[in-house]
Every structure is written in C-alpha cells, then in structure tokens.
C-alpha positions in Angstrom: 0.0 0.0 0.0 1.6 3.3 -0.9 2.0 5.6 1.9 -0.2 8.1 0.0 -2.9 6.1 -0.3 -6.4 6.2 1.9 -6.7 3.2 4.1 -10.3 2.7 6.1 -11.4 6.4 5.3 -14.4 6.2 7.0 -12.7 5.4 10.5 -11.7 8.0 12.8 -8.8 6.4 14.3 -7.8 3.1 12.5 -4.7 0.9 14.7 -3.5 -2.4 12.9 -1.1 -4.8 14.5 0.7 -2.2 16.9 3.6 -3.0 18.8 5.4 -0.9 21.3 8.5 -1.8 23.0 11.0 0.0 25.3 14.4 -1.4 25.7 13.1 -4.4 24.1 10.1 -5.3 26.7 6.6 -5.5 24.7 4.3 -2.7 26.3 1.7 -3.5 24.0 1.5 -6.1 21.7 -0.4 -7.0 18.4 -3.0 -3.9 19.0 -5.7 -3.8 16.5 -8.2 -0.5 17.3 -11.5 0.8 15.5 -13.2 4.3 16.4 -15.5 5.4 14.6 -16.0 9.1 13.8 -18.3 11.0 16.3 -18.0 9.2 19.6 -16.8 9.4 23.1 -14.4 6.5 23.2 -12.3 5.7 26.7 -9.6 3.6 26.8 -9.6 1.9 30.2 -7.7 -0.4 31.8 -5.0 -0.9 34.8 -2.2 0.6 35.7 0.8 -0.3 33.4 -2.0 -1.5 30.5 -0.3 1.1 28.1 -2.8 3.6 28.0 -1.0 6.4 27.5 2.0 4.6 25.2 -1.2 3.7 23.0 -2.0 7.6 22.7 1.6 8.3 22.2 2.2 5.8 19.5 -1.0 6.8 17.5 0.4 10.6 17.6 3.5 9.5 16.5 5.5 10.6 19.5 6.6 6.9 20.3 7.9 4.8 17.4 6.2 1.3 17.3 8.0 -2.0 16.1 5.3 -3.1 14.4 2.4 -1.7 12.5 0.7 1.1 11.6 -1.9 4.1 12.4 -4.2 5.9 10.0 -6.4 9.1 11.5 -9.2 10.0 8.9 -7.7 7.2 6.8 -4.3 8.9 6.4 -0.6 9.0 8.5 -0.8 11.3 11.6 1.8 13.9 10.3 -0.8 14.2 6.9 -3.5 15.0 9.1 -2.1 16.5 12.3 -3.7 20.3 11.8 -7.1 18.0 12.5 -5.5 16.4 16.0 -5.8 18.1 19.3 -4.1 16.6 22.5 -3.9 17.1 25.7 -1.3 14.9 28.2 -1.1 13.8 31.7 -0.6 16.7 33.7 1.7 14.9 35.7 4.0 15.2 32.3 3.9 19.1 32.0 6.7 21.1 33.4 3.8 24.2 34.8 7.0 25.9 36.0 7.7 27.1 32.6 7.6 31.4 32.5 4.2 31.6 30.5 1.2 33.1 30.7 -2.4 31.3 30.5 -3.3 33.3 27.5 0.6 32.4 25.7 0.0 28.7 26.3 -3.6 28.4 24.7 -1.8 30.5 21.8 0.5 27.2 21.4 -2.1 25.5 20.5 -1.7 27.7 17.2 1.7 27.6 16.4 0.9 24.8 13.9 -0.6 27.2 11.5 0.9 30.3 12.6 4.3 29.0 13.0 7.2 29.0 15.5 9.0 32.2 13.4 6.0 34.4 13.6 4.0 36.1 16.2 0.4 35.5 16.4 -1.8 37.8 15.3 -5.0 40.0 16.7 -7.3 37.0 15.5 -5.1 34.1 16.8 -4.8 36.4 20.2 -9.0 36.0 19.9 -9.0 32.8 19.0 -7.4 31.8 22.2 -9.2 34.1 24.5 -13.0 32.4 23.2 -11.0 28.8 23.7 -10.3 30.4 27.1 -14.3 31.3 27.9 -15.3 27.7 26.3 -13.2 26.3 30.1 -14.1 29.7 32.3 -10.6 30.5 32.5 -11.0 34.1 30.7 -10.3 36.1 34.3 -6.8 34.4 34.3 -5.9 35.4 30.8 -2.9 37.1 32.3 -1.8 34.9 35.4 1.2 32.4 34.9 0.7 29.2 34.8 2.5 27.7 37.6 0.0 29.9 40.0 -3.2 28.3 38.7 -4.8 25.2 41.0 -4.6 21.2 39.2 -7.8 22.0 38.1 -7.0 24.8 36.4 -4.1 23.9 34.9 -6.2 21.0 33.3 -8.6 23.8 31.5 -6.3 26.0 30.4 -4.4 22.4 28.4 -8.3 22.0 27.3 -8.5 25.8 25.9 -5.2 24.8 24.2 -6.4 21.9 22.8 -9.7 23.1 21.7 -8.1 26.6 19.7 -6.9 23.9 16.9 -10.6 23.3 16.1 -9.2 19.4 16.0 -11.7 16.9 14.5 -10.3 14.0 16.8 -9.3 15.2 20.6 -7.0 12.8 22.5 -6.6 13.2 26.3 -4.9 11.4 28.6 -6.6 10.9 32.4 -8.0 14.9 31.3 -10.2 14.2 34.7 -7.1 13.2 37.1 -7.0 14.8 40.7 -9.8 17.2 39.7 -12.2 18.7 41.6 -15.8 17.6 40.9 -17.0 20.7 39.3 -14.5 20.6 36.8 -15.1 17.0 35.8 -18.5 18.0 35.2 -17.4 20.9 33.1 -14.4 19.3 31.3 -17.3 16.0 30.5 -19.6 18.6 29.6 -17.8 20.4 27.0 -16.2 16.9 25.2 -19.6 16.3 24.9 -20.5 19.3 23.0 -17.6 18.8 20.6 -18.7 14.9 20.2 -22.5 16.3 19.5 -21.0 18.9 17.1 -19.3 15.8 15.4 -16.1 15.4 16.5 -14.1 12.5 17.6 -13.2 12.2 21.6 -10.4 9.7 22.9 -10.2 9.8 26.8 -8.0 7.6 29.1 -9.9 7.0 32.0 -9.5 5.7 35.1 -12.9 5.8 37.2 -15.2 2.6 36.2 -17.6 4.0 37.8 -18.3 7.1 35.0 -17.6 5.1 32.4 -21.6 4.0 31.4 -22.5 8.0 32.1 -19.6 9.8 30.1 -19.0 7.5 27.3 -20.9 6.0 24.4 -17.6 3.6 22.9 -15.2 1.7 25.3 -11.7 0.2 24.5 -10.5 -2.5 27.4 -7.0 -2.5 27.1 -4.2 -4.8 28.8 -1.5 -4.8 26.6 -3.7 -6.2 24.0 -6.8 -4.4 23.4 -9.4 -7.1 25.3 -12.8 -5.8 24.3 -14.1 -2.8 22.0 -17.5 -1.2 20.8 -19.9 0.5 22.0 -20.4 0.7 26.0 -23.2 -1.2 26.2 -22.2 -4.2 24.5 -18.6 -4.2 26.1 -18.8 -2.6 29.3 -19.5 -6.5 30.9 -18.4 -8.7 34.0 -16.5 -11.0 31.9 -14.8 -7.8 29.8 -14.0 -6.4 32.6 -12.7 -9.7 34.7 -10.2 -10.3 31.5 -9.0 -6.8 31.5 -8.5 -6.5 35.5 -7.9 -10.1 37.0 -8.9 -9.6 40.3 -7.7 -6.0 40.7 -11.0 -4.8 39.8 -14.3 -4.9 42.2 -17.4 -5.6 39.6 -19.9 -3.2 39.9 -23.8 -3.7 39.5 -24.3 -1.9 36.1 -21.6 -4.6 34.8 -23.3 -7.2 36.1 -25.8 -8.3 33.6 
C-alpha cells in the first residue's frame, strides 16, 4: 500500500497490528483498534496497560516495532492540523515562564508557526478557547499559579483553539475537583455532538456507562471494544482487571 494512499477512510482512528517496546520489553503487543467518527471512546484499563504509550504511538510521539496508524484514513503527520491533544498533567513542566493566555496561543503555532507572532485574530481565538473552560479572568496569570484544576482547562482551551476533529486526552479528569469534571465531561460532549471524535483515558469505572458511548479494554492487548453497552461486561471487565477490579452492579448483567 503506498504511503499516499487512503486506508479505512471512513474510520476516525484506524490501529493495525501495533507494537510498542522500550528497551526491548513488549508494552503493548499486536494492538488492533476501531473508532468510529463521532463518539466518546475511553480507553480503560489498569495501571501499566499502556494507555498512554497507545496515545503516544497513534500521535507518532513513540515509534512502534510493528504496525501502523491511519487518522481519517491517512498518516498522523498528513492529518495533524485535524489532531488536538492534551497529556497527563503529571508530564507538563507548569514551571515554565508563560502566561495562560501564551499557552492556549501554542495551541496555534501549527498554522501560525514557530517564526511568527500570532496575530489579533489568533490572540481571539485563544481568549473564546479560554471562555469555552471559564478561564478568561486568568488570561494574564502564569501558569504555575493556577490550582490542578485549572491547569487542566487551560491544556483543554489549548487543545480546543486547533478546532481538531479527533481530541485525545490522557486521564483529562485526574485529581480534579468535581466541578471541573463535570465541566471538562460537559464540553467533550458538546464537541462529540457537534461531530467530533473524543479519545479519553480514564480511570474511574464507575463514570464510564455516564460519560462515554464507545469503550476500549485495554491490557497490553486491546481485550474488548465497541460500544459501551455491548462491552462494558463482568466477563470484559474480569479479563482486562484479573482480580484488581471490584465488579460493579451496572456490569453485572
């Protein structure tokens, strides 16, 4: 197949035979991943599944061994104007000397680029990303003085001035207060009702039947994958966690 050429257009996010390894050790193995365009996909699993090395490898910021990743039906770099991330904010050094308002700006240099200084509308642009998360009022604060919380909207803004068809986000909801959970879920859901594609890791079982409508198990190898209510079982669940996991009542039918 020539690297030009569209493979599984109609798929948002198209994996096939993934392998990642570091320093030789298999972190995921033989991955093969469907998402449709237009849903609210998590990919769940336990700690050390390769959640995040799955997001890292379809972004192209990890190189697999083994097989390949088409966005949209195309290679990441083809497409990447239509991808909007947002990492762990564990990963993030917050003591870098920027400004809320410069950082949701970043989210722009891919069409502004590095060389030039964005412009009135770009400056716009960020500031309406910045009312989408209620984080207008801090416009002008550094970033290392905002709260966790914060910090997490302000990577949202950032993500959401690309005006990205397919969002990824890794644990977005992590050590977050409750109101901004509900906000953060609340605005990935208007972007997946005004069609776009959402890819959350997630950690809480317990929101993934409310929050989501499409559901990845993943250990290593993807275990289970479709749409919540045909995957979001006891016996999914059981092969992705072992006995790590306590079963809960919505999972048991």
């Amino acid at each position: 197949m020539a690297d030009s050429a569209l493979h599984e257009p109609g798929l948002a996010l198209h994996v096939e035979d993934l392998t990642v390894a570091y320093r030789d050790a298999p972190v995921l193995w033989d991955i093969d991943l469907d998402i449709p365009p237009g849903v609210m996909a998590a990919v769940v699993g336990p700690n050390g599944a390769g959640k995040s090395t799955l997001i890292k490898a379809v972004l192209g910021l990890v190189r697999p061994v083994a097989g390949h990743v088409r966005l949209f039906g195309r290679r990441c770099g083809d497409v990447r104007r239509r991808v909007g991330y947002v990492p762990q904010r564990s990963s993030v050094d917050w003591d870098f000397p920027a400004s809320v308002r410069d950082v949701v700006t970043m989210g722009l240099y891919g069409e502004v680029g590095w060389l030039r200084r964005p412009g009135r509308s770009h400056r716009a642009r960020a500031m309406a990303a910045l009312e989408q998360v209620g984080m207008q009022d801090y416009a002008e604060r550094q970033i290392s003085q905002l709260s966790g919380g914060q910090q997490q909207r302000v990577f949202l803004a950032r993500a959401l001035v690309q005006e990205a068809d397919i969002y990824f986000l890794d644990e977005p909801m992590a050590g977050v207060d409750a109101p901004t959970e509900a906000a953060i879920v609340g605005l990935l859901k208007g972007l997946c009702d005004a069609g776009r594609t959402i890819v959350v890791v997630h950690h809480d079982l317990q929101t993934v039947t409310r929050y989501f409508d499409w559901l990845v198990l993943l250990n290593r190898r993807v275990i289970a994958q479709g749409p919540v209510a045909g995957t979001y079982t006891a016996a999914n669940l059981r092969a992705t966690y072992g006995g790590q996991v306590v079963l809960l009542d919505a999972a048991e039918g």
